[in-house]
VEXVOLUM-388557 format. One record per residue (C-alpha): residue number from 0; residue in one letter; x, y, z. Coordinates in nm, 3 decimals. Example, Ala and Ser with C-alpha at 12.3 -4.5 7.8 and 13.67 -1.06 7.14 Angstrom:
BEGIN
ATOM   num   residu         x         y         z
ATOM     0        a     1.230    -0.450     0.780
ATOM     1        s     1.367    -0.106     0.714
END
This chain:
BEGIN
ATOM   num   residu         x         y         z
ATOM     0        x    -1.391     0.408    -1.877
ATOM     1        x    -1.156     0.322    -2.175
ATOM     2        x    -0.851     0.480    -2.041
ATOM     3        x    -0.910     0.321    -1.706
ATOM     4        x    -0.962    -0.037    -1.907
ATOM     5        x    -0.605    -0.038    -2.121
ATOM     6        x    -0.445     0.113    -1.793
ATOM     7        x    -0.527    -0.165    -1.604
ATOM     8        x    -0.518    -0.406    -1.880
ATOM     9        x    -0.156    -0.312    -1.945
ATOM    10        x    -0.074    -0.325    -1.613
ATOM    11        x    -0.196    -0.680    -1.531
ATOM    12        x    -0.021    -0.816    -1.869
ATOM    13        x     0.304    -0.663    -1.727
ATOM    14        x     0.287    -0.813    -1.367
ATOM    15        x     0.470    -1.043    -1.274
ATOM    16        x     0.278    -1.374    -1.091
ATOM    17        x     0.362    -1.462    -0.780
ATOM    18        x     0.245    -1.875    -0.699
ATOM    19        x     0.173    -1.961    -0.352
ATOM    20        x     0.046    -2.238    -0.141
ATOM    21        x    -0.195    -2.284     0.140
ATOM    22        x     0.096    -2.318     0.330
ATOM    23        x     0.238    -1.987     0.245
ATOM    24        x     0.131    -1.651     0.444
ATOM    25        x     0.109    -1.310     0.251
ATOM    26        x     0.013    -0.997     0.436
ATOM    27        x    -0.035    -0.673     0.236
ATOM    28        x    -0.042    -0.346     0.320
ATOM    29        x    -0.064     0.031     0.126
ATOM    30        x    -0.095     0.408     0.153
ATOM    31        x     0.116     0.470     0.481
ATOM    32        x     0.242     0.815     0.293
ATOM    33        x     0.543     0.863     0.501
ATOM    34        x     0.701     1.198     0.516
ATOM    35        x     0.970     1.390     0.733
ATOM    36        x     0.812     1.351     1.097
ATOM    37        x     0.651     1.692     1.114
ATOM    38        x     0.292     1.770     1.118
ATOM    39        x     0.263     1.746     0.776
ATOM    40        x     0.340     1.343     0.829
ATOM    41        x     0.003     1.183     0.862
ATOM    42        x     0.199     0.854     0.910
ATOM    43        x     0.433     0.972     1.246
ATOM    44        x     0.156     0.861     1.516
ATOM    45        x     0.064     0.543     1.319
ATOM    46        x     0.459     0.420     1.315
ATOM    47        x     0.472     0.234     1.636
ATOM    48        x     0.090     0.031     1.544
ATOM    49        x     0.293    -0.001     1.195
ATOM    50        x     0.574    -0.141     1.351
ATOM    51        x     0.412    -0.384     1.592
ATOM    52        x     0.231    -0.536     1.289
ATOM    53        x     0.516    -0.569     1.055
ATOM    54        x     0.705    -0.718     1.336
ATOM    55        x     0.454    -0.973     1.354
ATOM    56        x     0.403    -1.034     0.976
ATOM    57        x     0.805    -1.090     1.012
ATOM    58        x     0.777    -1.289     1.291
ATOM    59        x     0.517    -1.514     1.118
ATOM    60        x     0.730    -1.625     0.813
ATOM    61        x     0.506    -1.341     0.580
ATOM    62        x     0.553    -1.248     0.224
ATOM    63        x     0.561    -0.886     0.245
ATOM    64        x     0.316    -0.670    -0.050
ATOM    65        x     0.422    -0.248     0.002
ATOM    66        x     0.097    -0.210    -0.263
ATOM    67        x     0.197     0.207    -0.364
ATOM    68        x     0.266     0.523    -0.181
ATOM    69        x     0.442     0.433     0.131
ATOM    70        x     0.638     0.742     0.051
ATOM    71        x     0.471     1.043     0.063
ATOM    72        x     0.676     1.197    -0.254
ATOM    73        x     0.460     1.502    -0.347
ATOM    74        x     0.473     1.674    -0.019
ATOM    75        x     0.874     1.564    -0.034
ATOM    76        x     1.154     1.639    -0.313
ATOM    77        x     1.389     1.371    -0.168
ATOM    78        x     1.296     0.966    -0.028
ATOM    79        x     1.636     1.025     0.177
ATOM    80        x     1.441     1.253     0.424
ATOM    81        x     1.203     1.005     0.449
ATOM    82        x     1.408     0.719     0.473
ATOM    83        x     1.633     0.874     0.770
ATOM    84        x     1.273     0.966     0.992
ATOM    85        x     1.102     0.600     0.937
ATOM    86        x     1.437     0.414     0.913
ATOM    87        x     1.312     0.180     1.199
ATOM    88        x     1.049     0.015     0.940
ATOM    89        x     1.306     0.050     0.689
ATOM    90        x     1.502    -0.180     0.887
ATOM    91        x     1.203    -0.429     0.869
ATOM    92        x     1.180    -0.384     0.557
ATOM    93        x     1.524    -0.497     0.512
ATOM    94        x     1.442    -0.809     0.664
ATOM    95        x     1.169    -0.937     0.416
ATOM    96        x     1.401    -0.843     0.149
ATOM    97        x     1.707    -1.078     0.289
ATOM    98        x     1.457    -1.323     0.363
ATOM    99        x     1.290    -1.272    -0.008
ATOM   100        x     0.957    -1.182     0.095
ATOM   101        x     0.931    -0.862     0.016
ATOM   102        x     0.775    -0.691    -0.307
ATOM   103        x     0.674    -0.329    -0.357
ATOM   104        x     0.427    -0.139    -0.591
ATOM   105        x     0.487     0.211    -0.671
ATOM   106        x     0.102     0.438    -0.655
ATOM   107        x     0.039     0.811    -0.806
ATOM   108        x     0.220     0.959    -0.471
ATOM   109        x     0.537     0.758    -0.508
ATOM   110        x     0.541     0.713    -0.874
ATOM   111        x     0.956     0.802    -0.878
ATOM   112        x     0.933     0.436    -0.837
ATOM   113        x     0.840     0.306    -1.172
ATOM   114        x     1.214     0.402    -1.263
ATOM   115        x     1.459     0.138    -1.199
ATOM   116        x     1.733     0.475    -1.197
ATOM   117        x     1.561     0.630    -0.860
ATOM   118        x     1.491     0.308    -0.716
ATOM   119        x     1.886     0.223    -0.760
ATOM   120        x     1.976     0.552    -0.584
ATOM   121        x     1.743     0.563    -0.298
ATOM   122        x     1.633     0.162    -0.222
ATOM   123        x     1.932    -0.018    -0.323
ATOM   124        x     2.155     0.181    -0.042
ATOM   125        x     2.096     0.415     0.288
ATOM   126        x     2.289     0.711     0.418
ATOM   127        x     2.030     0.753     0.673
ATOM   128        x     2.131     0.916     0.998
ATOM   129        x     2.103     0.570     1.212
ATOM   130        x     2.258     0.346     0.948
ATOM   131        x     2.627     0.307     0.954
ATOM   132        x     2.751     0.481     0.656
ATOM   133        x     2.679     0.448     0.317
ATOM   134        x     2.520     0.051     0.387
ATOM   135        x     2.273    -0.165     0.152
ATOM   136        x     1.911    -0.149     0.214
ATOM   137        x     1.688    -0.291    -0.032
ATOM   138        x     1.952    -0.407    -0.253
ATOM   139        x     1.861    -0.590    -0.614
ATOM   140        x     1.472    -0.482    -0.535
ATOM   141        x     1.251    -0.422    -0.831
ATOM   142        x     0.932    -0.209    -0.793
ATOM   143        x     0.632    -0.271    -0.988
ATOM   144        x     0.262    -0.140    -1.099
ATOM   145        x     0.114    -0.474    -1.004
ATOM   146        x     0.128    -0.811    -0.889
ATOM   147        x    -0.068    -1.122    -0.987
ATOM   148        x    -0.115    -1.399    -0.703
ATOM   149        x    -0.192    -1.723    -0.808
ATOM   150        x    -0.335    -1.932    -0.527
ATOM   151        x    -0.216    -2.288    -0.659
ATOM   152        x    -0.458    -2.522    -0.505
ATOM   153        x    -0.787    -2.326    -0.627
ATOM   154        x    -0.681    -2.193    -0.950
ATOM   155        x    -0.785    -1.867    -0.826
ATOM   156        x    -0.605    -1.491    -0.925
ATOM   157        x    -0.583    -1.175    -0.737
ATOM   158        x    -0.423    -0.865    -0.885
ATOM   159        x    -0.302    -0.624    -0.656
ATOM   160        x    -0.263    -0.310    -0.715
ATOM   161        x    -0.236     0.070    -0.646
ATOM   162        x    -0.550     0.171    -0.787
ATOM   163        x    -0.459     0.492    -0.923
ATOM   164        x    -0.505     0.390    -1.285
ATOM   165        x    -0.881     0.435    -1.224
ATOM   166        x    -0.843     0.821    -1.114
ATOM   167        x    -0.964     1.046    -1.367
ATOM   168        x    -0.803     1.351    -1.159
ATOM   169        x    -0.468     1.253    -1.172
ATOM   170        x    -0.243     1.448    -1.381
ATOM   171        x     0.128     1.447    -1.208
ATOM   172        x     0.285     1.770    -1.206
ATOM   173        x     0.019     2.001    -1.178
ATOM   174        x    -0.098     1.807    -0.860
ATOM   175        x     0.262     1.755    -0.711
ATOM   176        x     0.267     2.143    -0.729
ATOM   177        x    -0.059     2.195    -0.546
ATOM   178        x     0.015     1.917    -0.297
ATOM   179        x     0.391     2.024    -0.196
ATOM   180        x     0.375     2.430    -0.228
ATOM   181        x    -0.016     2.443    -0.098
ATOM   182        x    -0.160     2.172     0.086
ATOM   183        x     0.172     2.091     0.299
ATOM   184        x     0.169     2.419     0.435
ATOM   185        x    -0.199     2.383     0.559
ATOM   186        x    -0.165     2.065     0.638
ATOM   187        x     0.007     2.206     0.918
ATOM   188        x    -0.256     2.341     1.099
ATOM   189        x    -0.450     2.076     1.073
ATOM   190        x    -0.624     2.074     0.712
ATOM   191        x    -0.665     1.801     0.475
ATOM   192        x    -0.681     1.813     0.053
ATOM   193        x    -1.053     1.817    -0.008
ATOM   194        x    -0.963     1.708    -0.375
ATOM   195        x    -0.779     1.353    -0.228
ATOM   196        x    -1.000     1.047    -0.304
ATOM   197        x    -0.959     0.998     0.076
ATOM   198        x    -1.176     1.298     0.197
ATOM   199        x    -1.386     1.319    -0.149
ATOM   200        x    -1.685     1.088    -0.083
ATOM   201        x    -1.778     1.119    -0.474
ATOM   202        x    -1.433     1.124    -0.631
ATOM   203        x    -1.421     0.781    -0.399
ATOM   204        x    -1.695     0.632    -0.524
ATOM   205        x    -1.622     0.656    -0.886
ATOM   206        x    -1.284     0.584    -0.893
ATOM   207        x    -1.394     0.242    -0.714
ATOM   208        x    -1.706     0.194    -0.901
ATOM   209        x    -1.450     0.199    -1.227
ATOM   210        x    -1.245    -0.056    -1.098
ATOM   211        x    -1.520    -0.290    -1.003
ATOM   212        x    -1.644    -0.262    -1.392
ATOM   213        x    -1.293    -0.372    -1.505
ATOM   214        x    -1.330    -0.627    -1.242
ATOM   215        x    -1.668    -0.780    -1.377
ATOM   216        x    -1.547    -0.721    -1.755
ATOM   217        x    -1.205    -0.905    -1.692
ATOM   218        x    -1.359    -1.131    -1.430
ATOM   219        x    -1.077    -1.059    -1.258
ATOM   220        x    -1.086    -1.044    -0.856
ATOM   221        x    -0.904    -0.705    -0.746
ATOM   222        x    -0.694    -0.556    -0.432
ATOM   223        x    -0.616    -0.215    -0.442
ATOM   224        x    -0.522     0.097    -0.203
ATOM   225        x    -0.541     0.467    -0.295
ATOM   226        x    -0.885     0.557    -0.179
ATOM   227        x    -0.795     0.481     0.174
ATOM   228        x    -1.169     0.283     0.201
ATOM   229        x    -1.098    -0.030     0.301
ATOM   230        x    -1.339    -0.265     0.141
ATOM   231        x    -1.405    -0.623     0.188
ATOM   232        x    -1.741    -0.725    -0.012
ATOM   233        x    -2.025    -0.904     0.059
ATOM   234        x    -1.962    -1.276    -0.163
ATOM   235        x    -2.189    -1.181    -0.423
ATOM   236        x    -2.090    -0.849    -0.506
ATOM   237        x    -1.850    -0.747    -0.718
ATOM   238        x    -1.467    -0.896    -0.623
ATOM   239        x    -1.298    -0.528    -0.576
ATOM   240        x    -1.123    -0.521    -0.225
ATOM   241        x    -0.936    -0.221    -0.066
ATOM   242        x    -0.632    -0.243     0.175
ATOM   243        x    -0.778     0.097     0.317
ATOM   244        x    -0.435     0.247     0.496
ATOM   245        x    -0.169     0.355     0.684
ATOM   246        x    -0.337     0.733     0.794
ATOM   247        x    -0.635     0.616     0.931
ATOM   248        x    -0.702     0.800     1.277
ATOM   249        x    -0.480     0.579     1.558
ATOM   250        x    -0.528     0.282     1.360
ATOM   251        x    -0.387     0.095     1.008
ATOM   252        x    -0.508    -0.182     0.794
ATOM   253        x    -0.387    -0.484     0.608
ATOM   254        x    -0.523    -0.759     0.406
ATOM   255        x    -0.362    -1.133     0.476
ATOM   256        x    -0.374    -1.451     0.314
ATOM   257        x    -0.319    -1.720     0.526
ATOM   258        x    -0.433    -2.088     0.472
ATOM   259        x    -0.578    -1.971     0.127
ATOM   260        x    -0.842    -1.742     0.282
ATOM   261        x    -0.827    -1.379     0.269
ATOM   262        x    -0.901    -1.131     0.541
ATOM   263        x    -0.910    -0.737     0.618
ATOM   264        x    -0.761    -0.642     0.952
ATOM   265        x    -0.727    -0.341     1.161
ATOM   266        x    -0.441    -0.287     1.413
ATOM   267        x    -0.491    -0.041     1.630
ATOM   268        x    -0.442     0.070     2.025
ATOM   269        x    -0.669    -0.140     2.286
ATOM   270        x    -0.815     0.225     2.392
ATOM   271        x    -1.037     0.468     2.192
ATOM   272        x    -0.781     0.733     2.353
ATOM   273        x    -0.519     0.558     2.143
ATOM   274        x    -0.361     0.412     2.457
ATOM   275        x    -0.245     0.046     2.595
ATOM   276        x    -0.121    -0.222     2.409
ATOM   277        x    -0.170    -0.300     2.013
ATOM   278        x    -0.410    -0.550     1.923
ATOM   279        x    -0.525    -0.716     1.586
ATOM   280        x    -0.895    -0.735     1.484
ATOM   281        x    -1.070    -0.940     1.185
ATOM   282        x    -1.329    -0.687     1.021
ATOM   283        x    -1.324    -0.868     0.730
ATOM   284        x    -1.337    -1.218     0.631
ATOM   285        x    -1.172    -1.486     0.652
ATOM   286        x    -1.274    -1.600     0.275
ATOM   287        x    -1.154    -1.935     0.121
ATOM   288        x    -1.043    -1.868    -0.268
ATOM   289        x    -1.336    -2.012    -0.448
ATOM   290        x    -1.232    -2.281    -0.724
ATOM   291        x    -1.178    -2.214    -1.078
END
């Protein structure tokens, strides 16, 4: 539990804090591990639900949270792959940034992120196949471990993010290798890492029972991704919330803030066949931010 304490601890002193208002929106969203369209891309089916909900976050004045791996970066050497299949959310994603609503976490998968070099290289400007040329994208864009939100009226604080920093299986390279030159392969034909915190019920629950702990010791209310569980506890348990993801079967999940209360939603088809139009359901919430 040490390790996982300073981690976070170090993480949280570095954020930066974001202020809002009751009259500011702030949708969040995590884990859509984007890859190269093929079947190895758990994300491909989920892109036009992804789509329909970022165009509404847009739509709706939102501040934009990408809370760690929206790139899947251990199946992939390269982002630009990445960028070129998905470059329709990129695009989106473009638009929060002009509009300065748009912040982005790096998490374990796309960890190239904590350096400013890579981000420079592959954020800052597109080559993609439907851009025109060599064109900005995410230009000036810092990525970070975590963000603070300060929700002005209450007092209250919510620090977002990744969640990795409680995973005591995480050690880079040796799992990169495994992931790329092992589990891509299978995950061809339909097989999933039984090691992931996503399909390890155990390795789940104590990755999120060690950030709850940090939560009660720092009474410190917590959003994170990574697990893929999304989360939204009962009032008087402890405050550790999970985005859940982009991968879930025919469906994805966000958190939003809107008139200082929080919520968990799920956008997904209208059909259990994952047919007819996209609709957005409330399975969580909405929760005022209690006062300080």
């Amino acid at each position: 539990m040490t390790g996982v304490v300073e981690r976070l601890d170090i993480d949280l002193l570095r954020s930066p804090r974001i202020v809002f208002d009751d009259e500011e929106a702030i949708a969040i969203v995590s884990d859509f591990h984007m890859g190269v369209g093929d079947y190895a891309d758990d994300f491909r089916r989920n892109e036009p639900i992804a789509l329909e909900a970022l165009g509404y976050y847009r739509r709706g004045g939102f501040i934009l949270i990408l809370a760690g791996d929206m790139e899947e970066l251990w199946e992939n050497r390269s982002p630009h792959p990445i960028i070129t299949t998905h470059f329709p959310l990129y695009r989106l994603f473009r638009d929060f940034h002009h509009a300065q609503k748009l912040y982005k976490l790096y998490g374990n998968h796309d960890e190239m992120w904590r350096k400013p070099a890579m981000v420079r290289r592959y954020l800052w400007y597109t080559s993609a196949v439907r851009a025109r040329g060599h064109e900005p994208l995410l230009r000036g864009l810092t990525v970070h471990a975590g963000l603070l939100l300060i929700h002005r009226p209450s007092g209250h604080t919510l620090f977002v993010t990744h969640g990795h920093q409680g995973d005591p299986h995480l050690f880079y390279p040796p799992a990169r290798f495994v992931v790329r030159h092992l589990w891509r392969p299978l995950q061809r034909y339909g097989l999933r890492d039984p090691t992931s915190p996503a399909q390890n019920y155990r390795r789940r629950r104590l990755l999120e029972e060690r950030i709850a702990r940090w939560a009660s010791l720092r009474r410190q209310s917590v959003l994170a991704g990574h697990t893929h569980h999304p989360l939204f506890p009962p009032e008087d348990e402890l405050p550790y919330y999970n985005i859940g993801s982009g991968v879930h079967p025919d469906s994805i999940t966000a958190v939003e803030i809107v008139g200082g209360a929080m919520s968990l939603v799920k956008w997904s088809h209208a059909t259990p066949e994952g047919e007819g139009p996209i609709r957005r359901e409330v399975i969580g919430g909405p929760r005022p931010f209690p006062r300080v």
